[in-house]
C-alpha positions as CSV (number, residue, x, y, z in Angstrom):
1,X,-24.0,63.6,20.7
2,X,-24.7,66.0,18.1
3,X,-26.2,64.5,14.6
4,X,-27.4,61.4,16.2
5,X,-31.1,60.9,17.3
6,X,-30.0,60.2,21.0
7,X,-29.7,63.8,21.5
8,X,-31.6,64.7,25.0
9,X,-31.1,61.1,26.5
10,X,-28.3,61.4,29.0
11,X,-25.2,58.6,28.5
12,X,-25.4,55.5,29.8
13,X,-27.0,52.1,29.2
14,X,-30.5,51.0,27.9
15,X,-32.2,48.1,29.6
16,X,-35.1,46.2,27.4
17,X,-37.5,43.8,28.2
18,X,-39.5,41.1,26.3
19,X,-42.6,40.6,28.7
20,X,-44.2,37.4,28.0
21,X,-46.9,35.9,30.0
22,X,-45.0,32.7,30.9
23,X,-41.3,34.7,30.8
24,X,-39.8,38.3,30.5
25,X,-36.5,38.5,28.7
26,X,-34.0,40.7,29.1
27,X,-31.1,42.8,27.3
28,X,-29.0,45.7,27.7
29,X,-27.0,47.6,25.6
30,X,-23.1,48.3,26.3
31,X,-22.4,52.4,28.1
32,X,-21.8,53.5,24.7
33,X,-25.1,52.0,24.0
34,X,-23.7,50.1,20.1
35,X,-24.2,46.5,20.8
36,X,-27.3,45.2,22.7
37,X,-26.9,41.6,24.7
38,X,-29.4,39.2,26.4
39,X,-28.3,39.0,30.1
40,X,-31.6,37.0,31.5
41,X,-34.5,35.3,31.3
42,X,-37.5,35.6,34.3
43,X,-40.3,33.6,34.9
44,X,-43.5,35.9,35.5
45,X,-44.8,33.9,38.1
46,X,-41.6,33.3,40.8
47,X,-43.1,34.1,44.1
48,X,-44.2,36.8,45.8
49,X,-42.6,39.7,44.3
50,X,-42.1,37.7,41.1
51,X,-39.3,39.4,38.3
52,X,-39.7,42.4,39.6
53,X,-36.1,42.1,42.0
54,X,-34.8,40.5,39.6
55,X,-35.8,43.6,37.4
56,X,-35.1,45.5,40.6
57,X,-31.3,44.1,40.6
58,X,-30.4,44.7,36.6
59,X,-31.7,48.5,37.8
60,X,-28.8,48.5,40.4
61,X,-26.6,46.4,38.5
62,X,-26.9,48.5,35.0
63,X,-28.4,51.9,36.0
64,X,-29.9,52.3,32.7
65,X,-30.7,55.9,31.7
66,X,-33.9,54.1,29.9
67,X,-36.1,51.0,30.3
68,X,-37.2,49.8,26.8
69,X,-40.6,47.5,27.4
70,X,-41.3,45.3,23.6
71,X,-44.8,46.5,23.0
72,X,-46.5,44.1,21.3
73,X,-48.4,45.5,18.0
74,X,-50.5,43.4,15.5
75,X,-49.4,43.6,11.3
76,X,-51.9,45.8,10.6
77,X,-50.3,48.4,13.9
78,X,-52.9,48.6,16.1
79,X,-52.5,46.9,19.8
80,X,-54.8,44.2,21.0
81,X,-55.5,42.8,24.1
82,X,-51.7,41.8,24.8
83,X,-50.8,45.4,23.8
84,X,-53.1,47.3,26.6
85,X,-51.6,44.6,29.1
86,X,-47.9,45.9,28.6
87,X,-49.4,49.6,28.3
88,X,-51.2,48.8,31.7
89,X,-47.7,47.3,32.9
90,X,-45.4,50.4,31.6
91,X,-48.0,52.5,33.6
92,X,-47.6,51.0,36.9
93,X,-43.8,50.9,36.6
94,X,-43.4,54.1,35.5
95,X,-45.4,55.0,38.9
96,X,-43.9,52.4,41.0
97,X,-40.2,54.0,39.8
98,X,-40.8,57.7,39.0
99,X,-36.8,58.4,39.0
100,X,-36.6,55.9,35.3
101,X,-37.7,56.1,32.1
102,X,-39.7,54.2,30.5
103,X,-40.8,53.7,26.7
104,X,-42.1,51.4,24.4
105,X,-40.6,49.7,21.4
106,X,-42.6,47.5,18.6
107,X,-41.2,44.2,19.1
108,X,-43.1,42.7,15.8
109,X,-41.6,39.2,14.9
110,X,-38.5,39.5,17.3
111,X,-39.7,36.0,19.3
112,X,-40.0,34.5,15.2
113,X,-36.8,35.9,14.2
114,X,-34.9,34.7,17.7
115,X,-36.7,31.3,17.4
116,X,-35.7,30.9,13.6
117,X,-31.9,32.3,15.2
118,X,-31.2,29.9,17.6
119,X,-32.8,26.9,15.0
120,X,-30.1,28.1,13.0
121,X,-27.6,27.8,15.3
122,X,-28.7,24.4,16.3
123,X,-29.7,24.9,19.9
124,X,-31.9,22.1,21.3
125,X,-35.4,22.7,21.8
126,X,-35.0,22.9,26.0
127,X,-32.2,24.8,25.7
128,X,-34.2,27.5,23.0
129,X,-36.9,27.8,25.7
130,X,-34.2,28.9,28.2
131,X,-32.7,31.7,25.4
132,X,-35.5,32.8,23.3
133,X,-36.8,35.4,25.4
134,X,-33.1,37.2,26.4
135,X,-32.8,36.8,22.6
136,X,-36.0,38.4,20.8
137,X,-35.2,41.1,24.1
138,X,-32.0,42.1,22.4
139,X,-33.6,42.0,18.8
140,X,-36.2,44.9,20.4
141,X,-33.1,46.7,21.6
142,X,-30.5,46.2,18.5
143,X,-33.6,47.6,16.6
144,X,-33.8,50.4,19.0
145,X,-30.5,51.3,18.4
146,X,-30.4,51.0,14.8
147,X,-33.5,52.8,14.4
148,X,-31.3,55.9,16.7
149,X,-28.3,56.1,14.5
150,X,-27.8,58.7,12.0
């Protein structure tokens, strides 16, 4: 893809993830990698093994060429304690699954924005709680790709 900034990043599709402490949400972008879409919402704390074959599944499913993880960054840019948690978490995947790549992606505002979103579009409050997270996960991976155009 010469003139775009995806150059060295094979084809294929881009998974992201919004890792709360309560939910992780989900998103991945098309093959051509233009439009990003929530696909899930998983609680942290289901079982055992938890989200991580549900995570485990979307890698089957999707065979992204890149796992995008929100990294969570306070106004002024530094991280905080929430930001060395997902650091700590991106570390142990990338061990845990040496074969994918894995990077991080500020995810400033993304929850606000997809809250104020679905307000908009006059989704109850249960129902917002079920979306939000698949939402502000495709917000951290439309800004992604935006951010990789020419």
């Amino acid at each position: 893809m010469s003139g775009t900034r995806d150059e060295g990043l094979p084809k294929g599709r881009v998974l992201a993830l919004d890792v709360g402490s309560v939910r992780i949400g989900a998103a991945v972008t098309d093959p051509l990698r233009v439009i990003a879409q929530g696909i899930a919402v998983w609680p942290v704390n289901d079982g055992k093994e938890g989200w991580l074959k549900k995570f485990e599944a979307c890698l089957a499913e999707y065979d992204p060429v890149l796992v995008l993880i929100g990294m969570p960054t306070r106004t002024s840019g530094s991280a905080g304690p929430e930001g060395e948690r997902i650091a700590a978490l991106v570390a142990g995947l990338r061990e845990s699954y040496p074969d994918r790549t894995f990077e991080t992606w500020d995810e400033r505002y993304t929850t606000v924005i997809a809250q104020r979103a679905l307000l908009e579009g006059d989704v109850s409050r249960r129902e917002r709680r079920g979306k939000v997270d698949k939402v502000a996960a495709a917000l951290i991976l439309q800004s992604w790709l935006e951010h990789r155009r020419p």
